[in-house]
BAKOLVO-193269 format. One line per 4 residues: number of its first residue (from 1); their letters; for each residue x, y, z of N, C-alpha, C, O. Coordinates in steps of 0.05 Angstrom, whole numbers. Last residue first. Example, Ala and Ser with C-alpha at 12.3 -4.5 7.8 and 13.67 -1.06 7.14 Angstrom:
2	SA	257 -45 142 273 -21 143 258 1 157 268 23 161 | 264 -114 156 246 -90 156 264 -66 156 285 -66 169
end
This chain:
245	XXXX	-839 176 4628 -845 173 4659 -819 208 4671 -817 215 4694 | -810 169 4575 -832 197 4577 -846 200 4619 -857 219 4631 | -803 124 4583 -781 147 4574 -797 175 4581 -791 197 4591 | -836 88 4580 -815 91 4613 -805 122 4595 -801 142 4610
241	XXXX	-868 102 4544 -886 108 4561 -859 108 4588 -860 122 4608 | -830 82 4506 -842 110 4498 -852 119 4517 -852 143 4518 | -832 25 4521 -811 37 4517 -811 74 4519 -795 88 4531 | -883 14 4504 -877 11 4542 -848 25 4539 -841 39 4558
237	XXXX	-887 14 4458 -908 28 4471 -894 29 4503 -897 47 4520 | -847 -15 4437 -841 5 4433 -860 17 4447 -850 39 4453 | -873 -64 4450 -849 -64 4465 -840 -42 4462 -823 -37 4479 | -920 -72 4411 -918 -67 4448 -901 -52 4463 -905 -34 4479
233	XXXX	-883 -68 4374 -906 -45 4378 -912 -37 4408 -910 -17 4422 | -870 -116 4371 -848 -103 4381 -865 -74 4379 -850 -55 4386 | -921 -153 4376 -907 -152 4400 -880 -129 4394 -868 -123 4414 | -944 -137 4328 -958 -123 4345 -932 -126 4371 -926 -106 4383
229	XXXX	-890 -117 4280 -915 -134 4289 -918 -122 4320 -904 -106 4333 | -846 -78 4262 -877 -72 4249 -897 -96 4263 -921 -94 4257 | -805 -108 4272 -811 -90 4293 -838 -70 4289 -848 -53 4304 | -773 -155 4250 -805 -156 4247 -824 -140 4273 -843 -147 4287
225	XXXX	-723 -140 4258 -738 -140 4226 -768 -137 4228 -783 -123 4215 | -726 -100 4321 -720 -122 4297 -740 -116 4269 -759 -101 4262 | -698 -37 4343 -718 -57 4330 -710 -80 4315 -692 -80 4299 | -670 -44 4404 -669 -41 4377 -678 -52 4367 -677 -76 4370
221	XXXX	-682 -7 4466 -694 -32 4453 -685 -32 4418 -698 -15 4406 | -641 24 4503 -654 27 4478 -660 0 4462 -643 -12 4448 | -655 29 4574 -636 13 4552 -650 22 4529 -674 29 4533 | -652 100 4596 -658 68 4599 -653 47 4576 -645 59 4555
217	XXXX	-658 150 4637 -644 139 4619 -646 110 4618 -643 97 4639 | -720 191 4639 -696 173 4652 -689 153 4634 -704 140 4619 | -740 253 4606 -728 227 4613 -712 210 4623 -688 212 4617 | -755 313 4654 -739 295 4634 -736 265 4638 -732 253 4659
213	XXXX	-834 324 4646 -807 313 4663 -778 298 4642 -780 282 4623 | -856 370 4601 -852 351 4608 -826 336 4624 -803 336 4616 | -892 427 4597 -866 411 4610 -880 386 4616 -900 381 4628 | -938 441 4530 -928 434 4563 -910 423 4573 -904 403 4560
209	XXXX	-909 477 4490 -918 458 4488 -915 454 4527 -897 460 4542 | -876 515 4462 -911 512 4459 -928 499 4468 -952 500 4464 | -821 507 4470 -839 526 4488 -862 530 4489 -874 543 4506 | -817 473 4433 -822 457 4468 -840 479 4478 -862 477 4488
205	XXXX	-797 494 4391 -829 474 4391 -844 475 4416 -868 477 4422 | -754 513 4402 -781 528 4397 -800 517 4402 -820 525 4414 | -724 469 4414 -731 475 4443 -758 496 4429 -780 496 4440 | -721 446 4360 -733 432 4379 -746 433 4411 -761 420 4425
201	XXXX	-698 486 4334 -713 483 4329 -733 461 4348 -758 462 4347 | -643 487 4360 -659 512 4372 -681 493 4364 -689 480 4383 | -624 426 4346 -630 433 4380 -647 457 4375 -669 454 4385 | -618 441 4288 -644 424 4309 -653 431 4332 -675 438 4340
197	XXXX	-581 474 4290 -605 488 4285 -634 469 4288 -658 475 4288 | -538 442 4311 -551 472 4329 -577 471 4321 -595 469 4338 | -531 412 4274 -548 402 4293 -561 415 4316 -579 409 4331 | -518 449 4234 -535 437 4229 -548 428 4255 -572 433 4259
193	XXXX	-468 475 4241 -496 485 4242 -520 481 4253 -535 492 4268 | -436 433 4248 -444 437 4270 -468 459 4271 -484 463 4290 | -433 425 4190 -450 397 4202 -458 416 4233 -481 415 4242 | -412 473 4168 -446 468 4168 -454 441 4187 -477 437 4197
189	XXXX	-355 509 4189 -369 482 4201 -408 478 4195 -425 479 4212 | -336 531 4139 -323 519 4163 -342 496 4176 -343 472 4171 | -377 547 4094 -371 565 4116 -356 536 4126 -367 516 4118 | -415 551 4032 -377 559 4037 -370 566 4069 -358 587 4073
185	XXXX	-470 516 4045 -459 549 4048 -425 538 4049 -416 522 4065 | -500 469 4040 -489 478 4013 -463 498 4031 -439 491 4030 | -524 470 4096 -513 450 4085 -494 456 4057 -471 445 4056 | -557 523 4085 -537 520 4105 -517 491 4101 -493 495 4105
181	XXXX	-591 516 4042 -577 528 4041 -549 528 4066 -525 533 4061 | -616 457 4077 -611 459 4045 -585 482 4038 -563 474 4031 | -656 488 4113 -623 470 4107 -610 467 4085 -589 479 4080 | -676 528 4075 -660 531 4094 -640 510 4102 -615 512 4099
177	XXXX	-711 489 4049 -700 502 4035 -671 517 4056 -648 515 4048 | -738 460 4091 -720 457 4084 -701 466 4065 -678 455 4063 | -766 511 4111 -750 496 4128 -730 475 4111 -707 474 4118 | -800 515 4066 -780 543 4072 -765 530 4089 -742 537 4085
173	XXXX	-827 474 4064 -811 480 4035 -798 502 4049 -778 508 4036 | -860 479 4112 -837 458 4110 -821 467 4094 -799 471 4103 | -888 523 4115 -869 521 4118 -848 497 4120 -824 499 4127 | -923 496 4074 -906 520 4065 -886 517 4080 -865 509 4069
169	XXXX	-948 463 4110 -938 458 4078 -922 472 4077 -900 461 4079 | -965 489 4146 -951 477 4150 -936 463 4134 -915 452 4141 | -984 561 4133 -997 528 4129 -967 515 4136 -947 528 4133 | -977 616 4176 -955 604 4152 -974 570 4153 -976 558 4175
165	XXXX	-1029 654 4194 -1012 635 4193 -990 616 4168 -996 607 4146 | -1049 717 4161 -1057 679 4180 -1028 667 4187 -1007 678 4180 | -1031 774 4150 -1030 759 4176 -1039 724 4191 -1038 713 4213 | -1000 790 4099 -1025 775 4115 -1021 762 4142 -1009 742 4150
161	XXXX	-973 848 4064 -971 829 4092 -1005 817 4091 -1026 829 4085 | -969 860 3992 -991 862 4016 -980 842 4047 -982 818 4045 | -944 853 3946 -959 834 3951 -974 837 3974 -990 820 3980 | -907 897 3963 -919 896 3930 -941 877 3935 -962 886 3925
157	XXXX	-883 889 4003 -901 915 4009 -916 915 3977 -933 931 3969 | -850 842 3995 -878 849 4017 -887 865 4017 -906 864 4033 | -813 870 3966 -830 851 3953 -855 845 3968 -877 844 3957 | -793 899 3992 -808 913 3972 -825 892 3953 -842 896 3934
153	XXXX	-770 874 4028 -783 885 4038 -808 901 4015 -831 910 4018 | -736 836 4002 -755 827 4016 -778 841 4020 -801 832 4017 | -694 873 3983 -715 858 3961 -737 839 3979 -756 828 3967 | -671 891 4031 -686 906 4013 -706 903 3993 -725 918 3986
149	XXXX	-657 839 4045 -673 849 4062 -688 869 4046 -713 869 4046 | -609 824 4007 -640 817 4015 -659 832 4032 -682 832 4023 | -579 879 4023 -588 868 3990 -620 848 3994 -643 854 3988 | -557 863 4063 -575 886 4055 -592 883 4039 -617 884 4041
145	XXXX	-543 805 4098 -550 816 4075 -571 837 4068 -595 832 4066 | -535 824 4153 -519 807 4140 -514 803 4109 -493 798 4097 | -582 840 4175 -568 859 4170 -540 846 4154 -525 863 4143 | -620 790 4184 -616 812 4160 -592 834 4156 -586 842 4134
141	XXXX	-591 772 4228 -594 762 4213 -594 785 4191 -574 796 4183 | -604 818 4264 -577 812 4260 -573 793 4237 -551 796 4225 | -657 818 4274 -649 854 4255 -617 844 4250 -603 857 4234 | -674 772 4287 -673 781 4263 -662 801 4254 -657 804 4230
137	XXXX	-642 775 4343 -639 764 4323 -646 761 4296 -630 749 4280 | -681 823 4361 -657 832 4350 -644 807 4336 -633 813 4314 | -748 827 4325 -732 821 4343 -701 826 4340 -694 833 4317 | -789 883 4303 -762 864 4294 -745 851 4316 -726 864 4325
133	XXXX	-843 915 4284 -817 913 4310 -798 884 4301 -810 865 4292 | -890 923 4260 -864 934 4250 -838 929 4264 -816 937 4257 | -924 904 4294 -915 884 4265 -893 893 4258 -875 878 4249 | -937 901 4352 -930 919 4326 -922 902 4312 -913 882 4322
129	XXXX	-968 851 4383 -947 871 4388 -950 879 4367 -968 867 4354 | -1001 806 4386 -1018 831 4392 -989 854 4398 -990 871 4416 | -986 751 4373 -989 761 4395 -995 793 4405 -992 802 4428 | -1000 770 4312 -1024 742 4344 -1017 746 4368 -1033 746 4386
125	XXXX	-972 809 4299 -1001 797 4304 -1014 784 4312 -1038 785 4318 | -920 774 4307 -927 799 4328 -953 795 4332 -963 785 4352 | -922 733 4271 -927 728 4309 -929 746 4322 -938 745 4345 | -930 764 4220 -947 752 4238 -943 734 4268 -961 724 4281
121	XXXX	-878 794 4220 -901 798 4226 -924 788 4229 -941 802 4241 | -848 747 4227 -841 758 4239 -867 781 4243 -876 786 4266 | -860 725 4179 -856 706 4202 -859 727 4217 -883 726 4223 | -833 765 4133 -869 755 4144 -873 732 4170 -896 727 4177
117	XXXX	-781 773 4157 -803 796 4153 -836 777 4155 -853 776 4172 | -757 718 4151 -758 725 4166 -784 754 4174 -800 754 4193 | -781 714 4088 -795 690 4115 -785 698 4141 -798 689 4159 | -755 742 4064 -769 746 4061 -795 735 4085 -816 745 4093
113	XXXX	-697 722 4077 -698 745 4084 -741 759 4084 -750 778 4097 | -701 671 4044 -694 666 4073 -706 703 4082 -726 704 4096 | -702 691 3993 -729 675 4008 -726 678 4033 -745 685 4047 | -656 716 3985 -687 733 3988 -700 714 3994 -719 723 4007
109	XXXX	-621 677 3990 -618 698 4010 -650 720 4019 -660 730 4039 | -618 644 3948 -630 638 3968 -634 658 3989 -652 655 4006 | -567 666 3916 -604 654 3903 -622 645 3931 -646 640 3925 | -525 670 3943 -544 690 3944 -576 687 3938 -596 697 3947
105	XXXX	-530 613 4009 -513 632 3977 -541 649 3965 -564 646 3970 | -526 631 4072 -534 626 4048 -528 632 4019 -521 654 4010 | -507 646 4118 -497 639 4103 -496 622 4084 -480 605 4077 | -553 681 4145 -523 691 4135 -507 680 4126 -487 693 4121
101	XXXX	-599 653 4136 -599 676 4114 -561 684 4118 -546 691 4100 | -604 616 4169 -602 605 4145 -585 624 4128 -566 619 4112 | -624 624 4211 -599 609 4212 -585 610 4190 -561 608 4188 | -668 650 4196 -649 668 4209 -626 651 4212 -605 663 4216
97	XXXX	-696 597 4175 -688 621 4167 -672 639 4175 -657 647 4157 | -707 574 4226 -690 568 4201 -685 590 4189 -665 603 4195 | -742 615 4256 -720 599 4261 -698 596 4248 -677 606 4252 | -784 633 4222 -772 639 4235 -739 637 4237 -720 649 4227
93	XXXX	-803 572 4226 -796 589 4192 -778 607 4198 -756 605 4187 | -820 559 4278 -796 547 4255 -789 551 4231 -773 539 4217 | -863 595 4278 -834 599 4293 -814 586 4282 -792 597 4277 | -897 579 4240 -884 599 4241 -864 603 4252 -845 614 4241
89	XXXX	-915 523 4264 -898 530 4240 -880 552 4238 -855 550 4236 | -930 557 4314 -909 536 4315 -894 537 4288 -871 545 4285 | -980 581 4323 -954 598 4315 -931 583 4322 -912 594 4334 | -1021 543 4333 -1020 552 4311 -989 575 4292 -983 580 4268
85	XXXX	-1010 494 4381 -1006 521 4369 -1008 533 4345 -986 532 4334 | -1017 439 4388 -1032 445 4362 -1038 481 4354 -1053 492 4338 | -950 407 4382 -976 417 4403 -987 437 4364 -979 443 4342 | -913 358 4396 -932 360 4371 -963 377 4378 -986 368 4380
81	XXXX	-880 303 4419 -873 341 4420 -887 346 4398 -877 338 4377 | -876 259 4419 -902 270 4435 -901 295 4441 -912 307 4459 | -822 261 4407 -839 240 4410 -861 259 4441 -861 266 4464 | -771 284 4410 -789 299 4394 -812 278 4401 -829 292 4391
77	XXXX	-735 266 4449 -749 291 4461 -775 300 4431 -792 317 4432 | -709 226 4431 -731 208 4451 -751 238 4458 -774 237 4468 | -666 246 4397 -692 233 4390 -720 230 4413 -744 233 4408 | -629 268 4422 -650 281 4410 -682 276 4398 -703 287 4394
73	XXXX	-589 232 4420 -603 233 4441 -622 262 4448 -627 273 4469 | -577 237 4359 -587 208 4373 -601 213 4402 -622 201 4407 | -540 263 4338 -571 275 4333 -586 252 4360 -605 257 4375 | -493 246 4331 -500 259 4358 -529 272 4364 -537 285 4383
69	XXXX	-501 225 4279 -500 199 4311 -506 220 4333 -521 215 4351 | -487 262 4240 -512 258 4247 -516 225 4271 -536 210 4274 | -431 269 4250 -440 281 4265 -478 277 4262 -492 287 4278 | -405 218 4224 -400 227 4252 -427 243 4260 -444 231 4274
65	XXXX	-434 222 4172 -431 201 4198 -427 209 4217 -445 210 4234 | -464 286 4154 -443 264 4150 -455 250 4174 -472 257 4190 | -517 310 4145 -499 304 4161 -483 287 4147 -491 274 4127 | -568 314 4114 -558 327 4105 -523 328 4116 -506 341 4104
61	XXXX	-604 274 4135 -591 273 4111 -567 286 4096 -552 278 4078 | -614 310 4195 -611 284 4192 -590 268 4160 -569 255 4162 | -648 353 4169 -619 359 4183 -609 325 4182 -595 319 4163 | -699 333 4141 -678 341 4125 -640 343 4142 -618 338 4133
57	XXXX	-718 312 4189 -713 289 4171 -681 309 4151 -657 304 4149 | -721 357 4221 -700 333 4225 -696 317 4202 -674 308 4196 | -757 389 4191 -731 394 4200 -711 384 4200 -690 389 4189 | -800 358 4186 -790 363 4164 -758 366 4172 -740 352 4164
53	XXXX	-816 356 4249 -814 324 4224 -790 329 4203 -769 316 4201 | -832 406 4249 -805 398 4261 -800 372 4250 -777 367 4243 | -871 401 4222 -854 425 4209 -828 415 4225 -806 415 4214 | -909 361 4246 -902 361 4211 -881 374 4210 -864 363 4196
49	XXXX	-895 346 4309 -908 367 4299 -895 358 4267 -873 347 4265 | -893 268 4320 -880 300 4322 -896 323 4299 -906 317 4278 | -932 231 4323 -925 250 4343 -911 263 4354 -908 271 4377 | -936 211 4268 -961 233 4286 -945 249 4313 -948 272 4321
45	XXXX	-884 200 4233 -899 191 4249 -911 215 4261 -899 237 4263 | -852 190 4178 -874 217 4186 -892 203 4203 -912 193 4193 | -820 152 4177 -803 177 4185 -827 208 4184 -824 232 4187 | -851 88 4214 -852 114 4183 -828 132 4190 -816 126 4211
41	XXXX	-881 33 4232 -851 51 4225 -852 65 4199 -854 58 4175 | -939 50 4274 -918 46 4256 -893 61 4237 -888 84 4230 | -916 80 4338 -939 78 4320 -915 53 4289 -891 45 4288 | -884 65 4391 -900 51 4391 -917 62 4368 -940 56 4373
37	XXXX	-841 122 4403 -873 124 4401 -891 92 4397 -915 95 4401 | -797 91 4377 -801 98 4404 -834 102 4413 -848 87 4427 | -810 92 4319 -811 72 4343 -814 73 4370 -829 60 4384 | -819 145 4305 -831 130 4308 -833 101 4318 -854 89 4323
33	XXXX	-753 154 4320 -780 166 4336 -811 154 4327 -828 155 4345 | -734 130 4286 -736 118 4308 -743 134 4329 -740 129 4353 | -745 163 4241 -756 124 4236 -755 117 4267 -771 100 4275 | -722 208 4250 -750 207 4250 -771 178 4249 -795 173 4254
29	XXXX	-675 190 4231 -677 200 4265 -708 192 4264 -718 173 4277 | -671 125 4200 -671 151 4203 -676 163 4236 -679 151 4257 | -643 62 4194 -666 77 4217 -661 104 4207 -636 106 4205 | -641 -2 4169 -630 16 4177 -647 41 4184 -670 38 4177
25	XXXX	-660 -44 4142 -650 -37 4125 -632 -9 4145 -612 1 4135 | -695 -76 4187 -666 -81 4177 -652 -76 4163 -631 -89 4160 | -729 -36 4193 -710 -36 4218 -679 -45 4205 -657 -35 4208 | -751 -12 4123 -760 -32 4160 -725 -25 4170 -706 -14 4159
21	XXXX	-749 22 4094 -769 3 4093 -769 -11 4111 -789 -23 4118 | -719 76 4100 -716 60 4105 -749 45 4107 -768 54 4118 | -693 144 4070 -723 133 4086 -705 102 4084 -685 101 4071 | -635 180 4098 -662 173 4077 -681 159 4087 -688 161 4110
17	XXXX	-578 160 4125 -588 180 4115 -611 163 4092 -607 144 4077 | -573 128 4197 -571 132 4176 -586 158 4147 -605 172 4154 | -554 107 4259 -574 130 4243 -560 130 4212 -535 133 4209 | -559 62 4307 -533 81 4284 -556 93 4264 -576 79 4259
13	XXXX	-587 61 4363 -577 51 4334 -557 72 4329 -545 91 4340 | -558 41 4431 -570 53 4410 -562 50 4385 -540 42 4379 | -548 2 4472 -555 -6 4451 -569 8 4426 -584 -2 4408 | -568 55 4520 -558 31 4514 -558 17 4494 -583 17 4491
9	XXXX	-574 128 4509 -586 98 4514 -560 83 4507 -540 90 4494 | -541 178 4519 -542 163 4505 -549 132 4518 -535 117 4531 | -577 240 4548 -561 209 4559 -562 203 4528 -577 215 4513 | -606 285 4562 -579 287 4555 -563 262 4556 -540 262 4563
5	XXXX	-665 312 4548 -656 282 4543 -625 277 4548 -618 258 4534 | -700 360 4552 -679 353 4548 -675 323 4564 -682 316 4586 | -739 387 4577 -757 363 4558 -735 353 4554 -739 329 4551 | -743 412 4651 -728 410 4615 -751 379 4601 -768 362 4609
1	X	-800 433 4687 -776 416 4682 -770 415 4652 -786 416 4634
end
């Protein structure tokens, strides 16, 4: 079954851009996924994976009003989406990146182009395919800029391919460097980029991760000021637990 969420709760918040010190100053996406979850209120709560953390928090800031509200029934699906695949980061390097690279301005084009090639060869390697093989969304991505791809490639062949894993550090700085560039880019519509490039980034995660039944739709408890004490903790624990039923 989908992990997809497609309802807008009842009494949902209004999302705002940056970190927030409590409820009454106002909520990030990631502030009210740690509510939902029942841990305390952070925008780096445990139980979303770090690299998709990063994602949102940056897609989230990077929105205008209108369109970071439709981020909202996105929320309730990253809570307890946090599997301990090792080729997760990577996929969201991946990811971003190929979103990133066609309409990125140029100073950015070789990073993005560079994270698609090593991303790309190490998931072959773990998953035991050729390294040299290129999915076709990448070969379409790159082919967008020659220029990068060329300085990617000679730049990986000067420094050697490795095959571990992208650290989850890293890939954050390449995930958001990617929004970052897509948010900037001269194109028509970045906000609708932008929340695309959550949604993919949120179904990659999923696929690592066991099905979970979709949530049934149910009132959205809004935190109060004093939604850091143990009774609105509760109330976010039973909240996290009907949603996830």
């Amino acid at each position: 079954m989908s992990r997809r969420a497609p309802f807008v709760p009842d009494g949902v918040p209004v999302l705002s851009r940056g970190r927030h010190r409590s409820p009454r100053k106002g909520a990030c996406f990631m502030e009210m996924a740690s509510f939902l979850a029942g841990e305390r209120w952070s925008d780096h709560p445990e139980c979303t994976h770090p690299v998709l953390a990063t994602l949102a928090r940056c897609v989230n800031d990077m929105l205008d009003e209108t369109h970071r509200q439709r981020l909202v029934t996105m929320i309730p699906e990253v809570v307890g989406l946090n599997p301990d695949d090792p080729r997760v980061a990577t996929a969201l390097v991946l990811t971003t990146a190929r979103a990133a690279l066609p309409v990125s301005a140029e100073e950015r084009q070789n990073v993005m182009a560079l994270a698609i090639l090593n991303a790309e060869g190490i998931l072959a390697e773990q998953d035991g395919h050729s390294p040299g093989q290129l999915s076709k969304a990448s070969r379409a991505a790159l082919a967008s800029s020659p220029a990068a791809e060329r300085w990617a490639r000679i730049h990986l062949a000067r420094m050697g391919f490795n095959a571990a894993a992208v650290r989850p550090a890293n890939a954050a700085k390449v995930v958001a460097l990617a929004v970052d560039g897509i948010a900037r880019a001269c194109v028509d519509d970045p906000e609708e980029r932008l929340v695309r490039l959550l949604r993919d980034g949120i179904d990659v995660v999923a696929a690592f991760a066991p099905l979970a039944p979709t949530p049934t739709p149910t009132t959205w408890v809004t935190p109060s000021p004093t939604s850091t004490s143990s009774t609105t903790s509760t109330a976010a624990a039973k909240q996290a637990r009907t949603l996830a039923r």
